[in-house]
C-alpha positions as CSV (number, residue, x, y, z in Angstrom):
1,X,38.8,10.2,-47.9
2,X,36.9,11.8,-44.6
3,X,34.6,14.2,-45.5
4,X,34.1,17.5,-43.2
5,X,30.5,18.2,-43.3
6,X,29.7,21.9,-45.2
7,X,29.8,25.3,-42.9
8,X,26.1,25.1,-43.6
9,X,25.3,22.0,-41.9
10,X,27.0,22.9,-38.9
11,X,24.9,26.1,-38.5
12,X,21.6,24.8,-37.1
13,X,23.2,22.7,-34.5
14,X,25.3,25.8,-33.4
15,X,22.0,28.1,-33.4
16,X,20.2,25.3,-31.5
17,X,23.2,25.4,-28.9
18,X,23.2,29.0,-28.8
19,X,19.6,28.8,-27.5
20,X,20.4,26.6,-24.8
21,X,19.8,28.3,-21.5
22,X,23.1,29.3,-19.8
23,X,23.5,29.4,-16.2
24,X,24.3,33.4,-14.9
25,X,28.4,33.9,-14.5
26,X,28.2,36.5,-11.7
27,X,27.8,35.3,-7.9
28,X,24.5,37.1,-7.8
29,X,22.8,35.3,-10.7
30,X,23.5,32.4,-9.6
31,X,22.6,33.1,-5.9
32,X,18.8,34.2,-7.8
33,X,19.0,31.1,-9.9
34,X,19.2,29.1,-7.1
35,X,16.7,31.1,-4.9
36,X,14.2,30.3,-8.0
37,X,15.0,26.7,-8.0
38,X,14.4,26.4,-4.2
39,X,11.5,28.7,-4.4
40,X,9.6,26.2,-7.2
41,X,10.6,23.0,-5.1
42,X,8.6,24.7,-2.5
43,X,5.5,25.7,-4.5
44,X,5.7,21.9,-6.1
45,X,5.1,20.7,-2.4
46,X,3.1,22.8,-0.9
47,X,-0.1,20.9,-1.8
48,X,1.1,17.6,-0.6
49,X,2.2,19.6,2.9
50,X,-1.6,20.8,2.9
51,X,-2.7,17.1,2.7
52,X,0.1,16.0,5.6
53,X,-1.7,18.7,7.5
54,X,-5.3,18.4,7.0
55,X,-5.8,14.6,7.1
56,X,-3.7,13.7,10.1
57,X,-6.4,13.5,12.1
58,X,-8.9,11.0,9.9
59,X,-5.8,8.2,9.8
60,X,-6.5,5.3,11.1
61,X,-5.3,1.2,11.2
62,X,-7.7,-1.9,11.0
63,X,-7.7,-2.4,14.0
64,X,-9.0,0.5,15.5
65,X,-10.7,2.3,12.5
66,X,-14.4,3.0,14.1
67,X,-17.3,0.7,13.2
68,X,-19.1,2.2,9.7
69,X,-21.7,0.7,7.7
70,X,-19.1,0.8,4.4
71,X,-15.8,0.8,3.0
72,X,-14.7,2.3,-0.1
73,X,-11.6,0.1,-2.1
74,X,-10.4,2.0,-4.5
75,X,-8.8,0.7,-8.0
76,X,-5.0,0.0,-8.4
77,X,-4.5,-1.8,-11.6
78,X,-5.0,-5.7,-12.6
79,X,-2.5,-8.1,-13.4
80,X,-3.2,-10.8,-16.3
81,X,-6.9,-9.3,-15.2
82,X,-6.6,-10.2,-11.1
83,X,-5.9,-7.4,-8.8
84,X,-2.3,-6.0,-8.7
85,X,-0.1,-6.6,-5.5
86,X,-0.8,-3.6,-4.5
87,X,-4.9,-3.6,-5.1
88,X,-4.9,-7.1,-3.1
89,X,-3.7,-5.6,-0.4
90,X,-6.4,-3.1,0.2
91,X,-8.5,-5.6,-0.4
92,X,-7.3,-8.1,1.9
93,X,-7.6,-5.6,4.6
94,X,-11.4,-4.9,3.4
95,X,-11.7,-8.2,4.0
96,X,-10.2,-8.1,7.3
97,X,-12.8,-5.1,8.5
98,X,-15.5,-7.1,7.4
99,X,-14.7,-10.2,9.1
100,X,-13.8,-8.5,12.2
101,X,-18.0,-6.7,12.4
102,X,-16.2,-3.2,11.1
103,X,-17.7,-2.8,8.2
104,X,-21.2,-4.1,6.7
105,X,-20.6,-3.7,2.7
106,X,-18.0,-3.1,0.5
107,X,-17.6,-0.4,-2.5
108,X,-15.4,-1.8,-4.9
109,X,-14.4,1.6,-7.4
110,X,-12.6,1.2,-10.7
111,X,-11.9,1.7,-14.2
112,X,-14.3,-0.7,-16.9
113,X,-13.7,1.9,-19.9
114,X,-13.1,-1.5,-21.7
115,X,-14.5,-4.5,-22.7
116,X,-11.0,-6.2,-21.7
117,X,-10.5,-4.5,-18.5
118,X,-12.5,-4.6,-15.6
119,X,-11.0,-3.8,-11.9
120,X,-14.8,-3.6,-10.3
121,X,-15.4,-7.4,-11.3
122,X,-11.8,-8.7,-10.7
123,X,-12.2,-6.9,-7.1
124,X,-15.9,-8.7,-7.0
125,X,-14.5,-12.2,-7.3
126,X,-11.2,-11.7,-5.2
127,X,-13.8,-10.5,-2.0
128,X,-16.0,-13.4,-2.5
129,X,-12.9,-15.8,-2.4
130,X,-11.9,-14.1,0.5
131,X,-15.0,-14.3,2.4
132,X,-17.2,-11.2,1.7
133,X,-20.9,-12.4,0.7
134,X,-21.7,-11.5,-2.8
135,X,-24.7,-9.7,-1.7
136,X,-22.3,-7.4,0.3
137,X,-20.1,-6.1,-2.3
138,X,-21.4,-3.1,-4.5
139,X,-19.6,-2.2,-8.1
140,X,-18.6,1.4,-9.5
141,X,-17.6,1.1,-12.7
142,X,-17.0,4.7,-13.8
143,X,-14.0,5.1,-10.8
144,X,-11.9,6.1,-13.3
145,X,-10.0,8.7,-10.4
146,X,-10.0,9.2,-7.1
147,X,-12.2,12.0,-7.3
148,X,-14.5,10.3,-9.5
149,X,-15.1,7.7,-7.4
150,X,-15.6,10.3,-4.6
151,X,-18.1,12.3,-6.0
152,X,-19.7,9.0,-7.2
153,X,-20.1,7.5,-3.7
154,X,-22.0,10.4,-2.5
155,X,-24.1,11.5,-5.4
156,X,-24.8,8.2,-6.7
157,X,-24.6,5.8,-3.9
158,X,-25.8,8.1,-1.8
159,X,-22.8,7.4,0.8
160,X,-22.7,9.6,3.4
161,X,-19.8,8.2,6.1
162,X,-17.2,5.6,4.9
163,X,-13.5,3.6,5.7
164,X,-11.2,4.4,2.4
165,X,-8.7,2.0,2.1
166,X,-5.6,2.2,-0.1
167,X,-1.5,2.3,0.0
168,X,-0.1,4.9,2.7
169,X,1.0,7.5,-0.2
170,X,-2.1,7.8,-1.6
171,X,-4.6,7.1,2.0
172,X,-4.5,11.1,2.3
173,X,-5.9,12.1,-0.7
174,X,-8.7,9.7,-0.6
175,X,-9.7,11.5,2.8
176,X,-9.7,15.5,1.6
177,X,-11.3,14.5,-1.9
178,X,-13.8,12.2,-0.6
179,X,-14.5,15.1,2.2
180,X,-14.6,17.9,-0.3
181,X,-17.4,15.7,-2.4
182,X,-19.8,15.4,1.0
183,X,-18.1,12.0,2.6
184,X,-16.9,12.0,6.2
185,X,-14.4,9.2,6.1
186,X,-11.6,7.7,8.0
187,X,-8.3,6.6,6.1
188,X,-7.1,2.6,6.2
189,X,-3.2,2.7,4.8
190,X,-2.6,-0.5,4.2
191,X,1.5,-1.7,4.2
192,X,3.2,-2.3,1.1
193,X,6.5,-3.6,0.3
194,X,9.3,-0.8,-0.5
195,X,9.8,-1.5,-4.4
196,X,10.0,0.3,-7.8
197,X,6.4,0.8,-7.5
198,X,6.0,2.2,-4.4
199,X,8.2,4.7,-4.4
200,X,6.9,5.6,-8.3
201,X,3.4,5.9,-6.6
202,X,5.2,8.1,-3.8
203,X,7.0,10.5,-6.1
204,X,3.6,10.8,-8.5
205,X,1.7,11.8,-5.2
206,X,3.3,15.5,-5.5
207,X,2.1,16.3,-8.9
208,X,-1.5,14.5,-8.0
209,X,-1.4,16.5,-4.9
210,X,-2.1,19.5,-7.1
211,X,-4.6,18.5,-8.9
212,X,-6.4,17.8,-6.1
213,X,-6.2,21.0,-4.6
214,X,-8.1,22.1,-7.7
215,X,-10.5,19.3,-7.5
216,X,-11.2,20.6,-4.1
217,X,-11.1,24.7,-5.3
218,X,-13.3,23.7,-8.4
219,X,-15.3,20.4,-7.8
220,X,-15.5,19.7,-11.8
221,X,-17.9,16.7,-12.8
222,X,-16.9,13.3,-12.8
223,X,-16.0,12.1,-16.2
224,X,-19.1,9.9,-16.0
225,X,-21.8,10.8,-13.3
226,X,-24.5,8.5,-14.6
227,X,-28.1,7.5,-12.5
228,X,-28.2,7.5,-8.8
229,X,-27.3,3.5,-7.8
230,X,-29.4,1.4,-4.7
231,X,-27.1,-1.0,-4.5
232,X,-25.1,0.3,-1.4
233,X,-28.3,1.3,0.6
234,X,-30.2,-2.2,-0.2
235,X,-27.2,-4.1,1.1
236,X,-27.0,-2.0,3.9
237,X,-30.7,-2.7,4.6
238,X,-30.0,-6.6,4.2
239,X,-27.3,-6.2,6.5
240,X,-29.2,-4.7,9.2
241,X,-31.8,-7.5,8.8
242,X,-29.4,-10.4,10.3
């Protein structure tokens, strides 16, 4: 025999419905609920427009980025620990720069918060095999962010003038962070293919845009800052001794 359920079961579901929001039934409430919508769509991409706007002109290609003493790879995940698709790609074009006299050392940023995962190293050994002396390749192992490893390059490397290198959607806010923290830096985009990845690292550039327009307003501390580092200025100075 079906059984109805009780009057009293029924009544949360129908006081949780009840509570849904309801869109307005006159022409003018909906003309305002739609102004809102449009209105936060426009506040949820104003930051990324201010990026657009304010990096254009610190874009350049590896071909005819200007000649600076180092370039700056930043982190992008590790595969069965070697560097992601994405990550080999910035750091073949690293490679490139250095090969073609552009750049004299390389700053390999990442995340090492654990024993079993370490993009610095795996970013090490993938420059070597392209190419890059060891002796040229300096490791941050507290880039745990972009802005981190910003502030890190200047205050603990004691970089003053760089080449950032990373994926297109992400190129421009390397620039204004690395800016904000003291670095004067040109932007490498490197090409990527059009996948699921991309176009999730596209669409999580808006909501990353914002927080570094606050990382810009506020400048907090890196999440480790740590004892100011040689390494970059003594391969510099071995560099220059050729």
């Amino acid at each position: 025999m079906l059984r109805l359920p009780r009057p009293s079961t029924l009544r949360p579901s129908l006081t949780r419905l009840k509570r849904l929001p309801r869109l307005p039934r006159t022409r003018a409430g909906q003309r305002r609920a739609v102004q809102v919508i449009m209105l936060l769509c426009v506040l949820a991409l104003l930051p990324a427009t201010w990026l657009y706007v304010v990096t254009g002109d610190r874009l350049r290609t590896t071909a005819d980025v200007p000649r600076t003493g180092v370039a700056v790879v930043f982190g992008a995940g590790l595969w069965d620990g070697e560097p992601s698709p994405y990550l080999a790609n910035r750091l073949d074009a690293a490679a490139r720069l250095y090969r073609a006299g552009r750049i004299e050392v390389v700053l390999v940023t990442g995340d090492n918060s654990r024993e079993d995962y370490d993009e610095p190293d795996a970013m090490r050994a993938y420059l070597t095999r392209q190419g890059v002396p060891d002796g040229r390749i300096v490791s941050d192992y507290a880039g745990f962010d972009t802005w981190d490893s910003c502030v890190r390059a200047r205050k603990i490397f004691g970089i003053h003038e760089a080449v950032l290198i990373s994926q297109g959607f992400h190129i421009r806010r390397a620039v204004e962070l690395c800016r904000a923290a003291g670095v004067r830096s040109y932007g490498v985009g490197v090409d990527a293919k059009h996948d699921v990845t991309w176009y999730y690292g596209g669409a999580r550039e808006v909501l990353a845009a914002g927080k570094a327009l606050l990382d810009v307003v506020f400048e907090p501390d890196p999440r480790f800052l740590g004892r100011k580092e040689p390494g970059v200025a003594r391969a510099l100075a071995a560099a220059g001794a050729r």
